[in-house]
Phi, psi and omega in degrees: 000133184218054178289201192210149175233095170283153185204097163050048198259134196253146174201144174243140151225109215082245169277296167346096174282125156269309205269100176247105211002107209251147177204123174208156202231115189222142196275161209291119178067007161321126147252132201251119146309136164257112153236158158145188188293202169287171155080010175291324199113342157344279193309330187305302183310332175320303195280001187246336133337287200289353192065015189278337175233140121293123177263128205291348163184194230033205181228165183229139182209109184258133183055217194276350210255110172253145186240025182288348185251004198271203190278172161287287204312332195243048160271350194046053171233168167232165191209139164234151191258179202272299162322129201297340195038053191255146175274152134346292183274001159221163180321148179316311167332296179286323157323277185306358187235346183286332168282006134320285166338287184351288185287046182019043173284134194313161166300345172277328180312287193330306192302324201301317178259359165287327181267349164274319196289357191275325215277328172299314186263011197066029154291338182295341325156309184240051198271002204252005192276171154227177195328295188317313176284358194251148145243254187302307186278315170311317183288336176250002132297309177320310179260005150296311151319274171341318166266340164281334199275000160299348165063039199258159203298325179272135192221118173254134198239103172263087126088017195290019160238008200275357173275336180274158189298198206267321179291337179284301204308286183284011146287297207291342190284288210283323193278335174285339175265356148306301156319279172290015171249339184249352171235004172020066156279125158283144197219152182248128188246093183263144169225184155205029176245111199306297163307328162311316173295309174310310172258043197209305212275106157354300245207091186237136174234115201259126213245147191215072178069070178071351194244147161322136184233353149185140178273147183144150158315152201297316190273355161279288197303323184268343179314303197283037193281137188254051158186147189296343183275337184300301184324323191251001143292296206294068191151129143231125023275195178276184170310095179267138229246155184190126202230096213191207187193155202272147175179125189026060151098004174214149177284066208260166181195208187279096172104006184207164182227119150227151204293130178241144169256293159288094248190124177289169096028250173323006179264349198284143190078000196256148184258144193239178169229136197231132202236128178205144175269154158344294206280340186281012195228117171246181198232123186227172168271031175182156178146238185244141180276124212220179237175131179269134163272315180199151176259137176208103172289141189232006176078005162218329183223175187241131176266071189285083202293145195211159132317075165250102229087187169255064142233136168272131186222136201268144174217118215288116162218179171307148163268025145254024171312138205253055154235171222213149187308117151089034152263190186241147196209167160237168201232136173248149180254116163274100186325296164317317197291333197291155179241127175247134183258178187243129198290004192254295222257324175108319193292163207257165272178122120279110199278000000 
């Protein structure tokens, strides 16, 4: 068993709370996204996962194991870092094989298994190169590689795609969940990059100034979000925000209405925030009335940025759309899709 048990775990530094008793539970061969912005606190939990931090309180417990006091060495973990960390002076090969060595494993294992994990990353071709011949996404194969043939039930991954350009980044995206559906480690993943969570993670636990600010499958956290801050990490583009109070039968607010049917009772006058996507706003011959700002062809869709009122907001449209900067349009709402938040707090509304 090689789940992972967070309990209530806490970190300071100085004054400064990063972690504030966070307890999460991830299950055996899980791939769990850590997201959110800098300084939320992710990598720290990573590294307190990792024995890289002492956490000033709870427990940490992998499998049956409680492992808050140990060493990194006696966690049975592996980590690839954001930075490739391959040496230089020696071969891909001898990469993929030093923490074998370490462990003073024989040389037929080291070969056996340096050479399946080359073989799991598409490596063999270069076991004889060294860092310098390869490049960027090869070198951070390298060290992916490395941390699997260690075999160990845990695999913590910081930021490991954040040096590559954008075309490596969605190649290096589909072959680590390819990876992980054929060697099922459980594993922990920090991004602060949304796409990467959305198309990687088992799991997201979307993080805010040290504390979980919400847990769920990727497509529950972005329909649902149970905070305007999550809607607006989640999506790209994000969750666009509108700001008003429902009142005969509409959502009005500075300068726009838009028609709500359904509504509690009790929502009425109160003021909210009404969170709707991109792709959920069409462009109609009748509705609510908006100003085109910019058109942005995206090559499968068009991103139309508009005026309602005075907030600006994007909307998913074809790409023939036939408008243009500073015409005037109207916007249809897919009612069901809307989500509401509470304006003072941020939290989401069951309407």
């Amino acid at each position: 068993m090689s789940s992972i048990a967070i309990e209530g775990v806490s970190k300071i530094f100085g004054k400064t709370p990063a972690l504030k008793d966070i307890s999460l539970d991830i299950r055996d061969g899980e791939f769990m996204v850590l997201l959110g912005p800098s300084g939320c606190g992710k990598t720290t939990l990573l590294r307190c996962v990792a024995g890289l931090e002492q956490v000033n309180g709870g427990r940490i417990r992998i499998g049956e194991r409680d492992v808050t006091d140990l060493a990194p060495r006696d966690r049975n973990i592996a980590m690839v870092f954001q930075s490739y960390a391959v040496f230089p002076h020696m071969t891909v090969g001898s990469n993929i094989g030093f923490g074998l060595r370490m462990k003073r494993r024989p040389k037929p294992e080291i070969e056996k298994r340096v050479r399946e994990g080359a073989e799991l990353l598409g490596l063999v071709p270069f076991l004889d190169r060294y860092p310098a011949q390869l490049s960027g996404g090869q070198r951070q194969r390298v060290a992916v590689a490395r941390a699997l043939v260690m075999d160990a039930p845990v695999l913590l991954m910081d930021e490991p795609l954040s040096n590559l350009d954008a075309l490596l980044r969605l190649q290096a995206r589909a072959d680590l969940k390819r990876l992980h559906k054929e060697v099922k480690r459980t594993t922990i993943y920090v991004t602060h990059d949304q796409v990467e969570a959305m198309s990687m993670g088992d799991r997201i636990a979307v993080m805010r100034e040290g504390a979980i600010e919400q847990l769920g499958g990727p497509m529950e956290i972005y329909d649902n979000p149970a905070t305007q801050f999550v809607g607006g990490f989640i999506g790209s583009p994000p969750m666009n925000f509108l700001r008003g109070a429902i009142r005969d039968g509409s959502f009005a607010g500075d300068g726009f209405a838009v028609p709500v049917t359904q509504m509690r009772g009790d929502l009425q006058g109160r003021e909210m925030v009404l969170g709707v996507r991109a792709e959920h706003i069409t462009i109609a011959g009748d509705g609510i009335p908006a100003r085109v700002l910019v058109v942005e062809p995206l090559g499968s869709h068009a991103l139309v940025t508009v005026l309602i009122g005075k907030t600006a907001v994007k909307v998913q449209a074809p790409i023939d759309v036939a408008v243009r900067p500073d015409q005037a349009i109207n916007l249809h709402f897919d009612e069901p899709t809307l989500r509401w938040m509470d304006a003072g707090t941020g939290s989401a509304i069951q309407r």
